[in-house]
N, C-alpha and C positions, 0 to 999 in steps of 0.2 A: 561550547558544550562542556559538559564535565558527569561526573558521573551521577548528578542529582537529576541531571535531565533526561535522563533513560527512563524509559515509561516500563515499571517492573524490571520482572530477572533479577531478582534480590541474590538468589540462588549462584545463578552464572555471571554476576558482578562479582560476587564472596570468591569464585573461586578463579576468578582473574585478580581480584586484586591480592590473594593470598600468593599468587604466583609469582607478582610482580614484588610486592613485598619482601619475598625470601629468593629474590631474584632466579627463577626458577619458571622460567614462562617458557614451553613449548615451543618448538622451531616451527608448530605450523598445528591450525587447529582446523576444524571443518564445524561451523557453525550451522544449526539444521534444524528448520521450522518453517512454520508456515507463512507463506505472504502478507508482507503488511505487520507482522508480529515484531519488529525492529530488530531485529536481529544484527543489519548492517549497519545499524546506530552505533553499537557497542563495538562493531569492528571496527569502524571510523574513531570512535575515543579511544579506542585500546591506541592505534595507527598514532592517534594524537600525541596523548601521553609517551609513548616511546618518543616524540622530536619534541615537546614541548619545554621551552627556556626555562619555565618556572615552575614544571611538575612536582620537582625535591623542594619546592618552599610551599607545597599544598598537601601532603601526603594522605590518601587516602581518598583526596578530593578528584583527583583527575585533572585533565589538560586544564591550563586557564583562562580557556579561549583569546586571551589579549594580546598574546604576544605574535611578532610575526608570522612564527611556525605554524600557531593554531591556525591566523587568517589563511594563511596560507594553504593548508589542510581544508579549513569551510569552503574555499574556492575552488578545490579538487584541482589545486595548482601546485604541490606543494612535490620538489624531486625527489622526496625521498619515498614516497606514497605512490603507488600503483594501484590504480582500478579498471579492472577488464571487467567488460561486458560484451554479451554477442554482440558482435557491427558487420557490416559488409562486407563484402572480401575487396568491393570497389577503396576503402580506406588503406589496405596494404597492397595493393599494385604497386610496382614499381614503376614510376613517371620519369619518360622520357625530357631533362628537362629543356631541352631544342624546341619541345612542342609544348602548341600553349595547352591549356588544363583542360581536359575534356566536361561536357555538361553532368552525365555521369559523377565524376568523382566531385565535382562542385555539388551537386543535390545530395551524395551523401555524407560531405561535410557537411552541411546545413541540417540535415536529421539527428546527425550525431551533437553537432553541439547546440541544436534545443532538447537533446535527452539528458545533456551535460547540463542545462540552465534549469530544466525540470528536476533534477535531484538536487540543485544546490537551493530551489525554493525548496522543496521536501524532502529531506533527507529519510525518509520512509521509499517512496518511488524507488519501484527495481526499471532498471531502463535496461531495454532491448531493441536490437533496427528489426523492423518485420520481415525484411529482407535475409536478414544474418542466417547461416548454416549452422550455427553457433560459433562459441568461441574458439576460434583458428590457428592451427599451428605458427603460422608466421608472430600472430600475438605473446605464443608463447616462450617461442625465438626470441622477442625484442626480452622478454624478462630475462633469461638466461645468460642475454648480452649486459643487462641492469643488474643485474644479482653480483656480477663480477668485479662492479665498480664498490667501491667504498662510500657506504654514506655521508652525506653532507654534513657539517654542523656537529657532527658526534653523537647523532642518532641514528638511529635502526631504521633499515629498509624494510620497509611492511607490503607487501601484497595482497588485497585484495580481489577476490576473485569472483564476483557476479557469479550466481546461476550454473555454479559450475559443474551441475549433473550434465548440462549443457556442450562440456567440452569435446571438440571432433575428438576420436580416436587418438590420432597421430599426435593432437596437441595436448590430450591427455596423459599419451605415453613418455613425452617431453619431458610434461610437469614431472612423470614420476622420477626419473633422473635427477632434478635439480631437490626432490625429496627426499629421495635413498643418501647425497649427498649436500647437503644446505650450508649452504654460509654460513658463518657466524653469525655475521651483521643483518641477515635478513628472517624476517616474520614473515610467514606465511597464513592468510585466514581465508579459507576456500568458505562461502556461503552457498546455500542451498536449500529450498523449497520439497525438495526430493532425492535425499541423502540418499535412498536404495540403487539412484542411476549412477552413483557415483564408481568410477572403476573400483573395484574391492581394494586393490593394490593399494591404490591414493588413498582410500580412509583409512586403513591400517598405521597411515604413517601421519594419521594427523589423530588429537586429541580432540575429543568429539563432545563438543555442548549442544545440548537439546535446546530449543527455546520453543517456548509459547506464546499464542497470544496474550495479552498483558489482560488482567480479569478488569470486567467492565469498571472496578471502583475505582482502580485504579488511571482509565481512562477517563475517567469523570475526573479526578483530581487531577492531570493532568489538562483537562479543557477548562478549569475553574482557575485555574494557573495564567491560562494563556487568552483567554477570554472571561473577566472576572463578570461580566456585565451582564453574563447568560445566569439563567435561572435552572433550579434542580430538573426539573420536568426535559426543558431544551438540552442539557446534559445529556441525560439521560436518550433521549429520540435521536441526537449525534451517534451513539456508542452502537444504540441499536442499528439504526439504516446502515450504519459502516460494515455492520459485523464484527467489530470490535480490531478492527484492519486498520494500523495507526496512520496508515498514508492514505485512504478513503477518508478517514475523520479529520485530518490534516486539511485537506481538497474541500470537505465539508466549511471547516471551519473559518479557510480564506471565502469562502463563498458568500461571507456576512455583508448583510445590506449595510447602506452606505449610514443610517442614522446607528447604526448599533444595536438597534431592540430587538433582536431576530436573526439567529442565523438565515437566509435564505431557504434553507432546508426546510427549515419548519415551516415558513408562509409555503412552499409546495404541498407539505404534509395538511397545511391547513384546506388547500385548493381541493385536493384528493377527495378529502372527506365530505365538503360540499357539493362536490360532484356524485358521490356514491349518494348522496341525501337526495340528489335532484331523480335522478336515476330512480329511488324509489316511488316519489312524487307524480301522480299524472303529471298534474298540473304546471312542472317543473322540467318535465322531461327536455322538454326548447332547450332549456340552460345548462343542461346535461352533453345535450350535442354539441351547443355552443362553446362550451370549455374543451368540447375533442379540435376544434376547430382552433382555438386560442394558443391549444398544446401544439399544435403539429403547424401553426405560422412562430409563434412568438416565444418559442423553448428551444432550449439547445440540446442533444441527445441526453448528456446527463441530464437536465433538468427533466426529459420526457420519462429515464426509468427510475428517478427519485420521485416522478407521481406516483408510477406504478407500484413500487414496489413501496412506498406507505401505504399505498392499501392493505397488500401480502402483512408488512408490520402490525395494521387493524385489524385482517381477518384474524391471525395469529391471539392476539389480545382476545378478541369476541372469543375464539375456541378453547383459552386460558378459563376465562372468565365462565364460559356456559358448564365446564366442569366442574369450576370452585370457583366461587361468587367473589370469594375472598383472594383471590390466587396477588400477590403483593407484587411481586415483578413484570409490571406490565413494559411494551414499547414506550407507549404514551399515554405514562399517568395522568399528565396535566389535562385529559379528554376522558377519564376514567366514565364520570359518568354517561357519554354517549357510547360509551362502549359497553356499557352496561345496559340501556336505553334498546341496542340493538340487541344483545343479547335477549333479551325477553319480546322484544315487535318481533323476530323473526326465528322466531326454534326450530330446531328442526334443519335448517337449511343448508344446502351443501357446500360446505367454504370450503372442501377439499377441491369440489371443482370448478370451484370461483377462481381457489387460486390459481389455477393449474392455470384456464384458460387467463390469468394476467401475465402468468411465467410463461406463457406461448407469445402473447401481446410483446412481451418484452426483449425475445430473442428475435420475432419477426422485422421489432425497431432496429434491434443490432445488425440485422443481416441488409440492413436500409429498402425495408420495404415502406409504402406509403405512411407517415404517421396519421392520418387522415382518415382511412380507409383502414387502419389496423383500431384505430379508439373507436371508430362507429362499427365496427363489428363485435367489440369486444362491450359495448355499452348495450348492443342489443342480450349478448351472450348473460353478462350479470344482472339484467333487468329479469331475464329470462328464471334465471337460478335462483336470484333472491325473492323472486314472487312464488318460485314452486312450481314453475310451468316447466324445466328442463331438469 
């Protein structure tokens, strides 16, 4: 990584790399925005670049991922680099070691390091155990005991801190100790979703970047980068179904069928729309049921609320479109004209609560109720609405 491969934050790059420049980088920042906006991208390059062998022959560029520091860093293996995230409290028990390893702490070893294999395929992924209390005093003992040692190699100890509106109380109050008085050698970057949970005390004592999510164009150029073989339209319907959430789009983008021509995502988006067609159709209706039957054997949950929720992408377009014919920022231009098509076959009709009842369909699938039993009620429900009988 380096700093060309930050998806935006022109803004909060300018003023990290001004820091580091006039060597003048804060002992501890608190990073704050919303999920999926990459925030812990730039904390991981900032992390980089402080241990990287070659940073002073790239200036301005950032780490240069090559050298062993960076791999070291891309593996979340790297001593001088700390990242806490909520885990279980089963991971810091102290083990008797006379006795052999209980199942318990073996399963949640196994959780924690596929949450570990899961962010080093996406470095967007915030990882949490479900289990966690949040992040635990004991975690923050082990840093205090790490903060005291001198960095390796003659770079800077950086801290990373997952979710840290998260932190228990006690391990909160820890942290603010090792804030009021900080090491030299150590950087601190507290990241967070919900900076107002943050104890007041602890953001006071860190210097506070905002981040956003990166504007859709710039996640287009960012998927034409990294999948050159997509076209504007599949761009496009990527940014939209993710919400512009670069670790949903990321999840999207591995998701490409095996010949290339297609992200996966959009042959679902295309199933959708065939089924909303059948659905209107007497004569079709069979094949309407049939594809609820196909979704609920031969899909995996995401793929069941990337159906649903291109529909929610089309009604939105149709509601775009039936205001101003012309409205240019559609989900899915590349279908402009069926959207258009339905626009005018059905006026009048209430996609407020077409949607509503697919965003019922889609929390019923998360809470694992029948997927079977939740499409054939929910196919009778939009037959219902888009004919004008409900």
């Amino acid at each position: 990584m380096s700093w060309k491969s930050i998806v935006g934050h022109e803004h909060q790059l300018r003023v990290l790399k001004t820091a580091l420049g006039a060597d003048r980088l804060a002992h501890a920042y608190l990073f704050a925005g919303p999920e999926g906006s990459g925030k812990e991208t730039v904390a991981f390059e900032l992390a980089k670049i402080l241990n990287c062998r070659n940073s002073s022959d790239l200036p301005g560029e950032g780490s240069c991922g090559e050298c062993e520091s960076c791999r070291q860093a891309d593996r979340l293996m790297h001593p001088n680099i700390e990242y806490l995230f909520p885990v279980e409290a089963a991971l810091l028990e102290t083990i008797d070691p006379s006795k052999k390893e209980n199942k318990k702490l073996t399963e949640a070893r196994e959780r924690y390091e596929a949450l570990l294999d899961e962010k080093r395929k996406n470095p967007f992924f915030t990882p949490a155990m479900e289990r966690s209390m949040g992040i635990l005093t004991e975690q923050v003992v082990m840093l205090q005991q790490k903060a005291s040692l001198a960095p390796r190699d003659g770079g800077k100890k950086v801290f990373i801190i997952s979710q840290a509106e998260r932190l228990h109380p006690t391990a909160a109050n820890k942290l603010l100790k090792l804030l009021e008085e900080p090491p030299a050698h150590v950087v601190f970057i507290l990241v967070s979703s919900r900076p107002e949970s943050v104890l007041p005390t602890i953001r006071s004592r860190c210097q506070l970047l905002v981040f956003a999510r990166p504007k859709p164009a710039e996640i287009e150029a960012w998927i034409a980068r990294r999948a050159p073989q997509l076209d504007d339209a599949e761009r496009r319907f990527i940014v939209s179904i993710s919400r512009s959430n670069l670790a949903d789009a990321l999840e999207l983008l591995e998701a490409e069928t095996g010949d290339g021509a297609a992200p996966a995502v959009v042959g679902i988006r295309n199933k959708a729309i065939d089924y909303l067609r059948n659905i209107l159709v007497p004569a079709k209706f069979h094949e309407a049921i049939g594809a609820c039957e196909e979704l609920s054997k031969s899909s995996t949950r995401t793929e069941q609320l990337i159906f649903l929720d291109s529909l929610l992408l089309f009604f939105q377009d149709v509601t775009r479109r039936a205001i101003d014919t012309d409205f240019p920022e559609l989900n899915n231009p590349d279908i402009a004209e069926s959207t258009n098509r339905f626009v005018k076959a059905f006026p009048n009709r209430d996609l407020y609560r077409a949607s509503t009842v697919i965003e019922e369909a889609m929390r019923s699938i998360n809470r694992n109720a029948s997927v079977l039993l939740v499409m054939a009620g929910l196919t009778a429900e939009l037959r219902g609405i888009l004919q004008g009988k409900r």
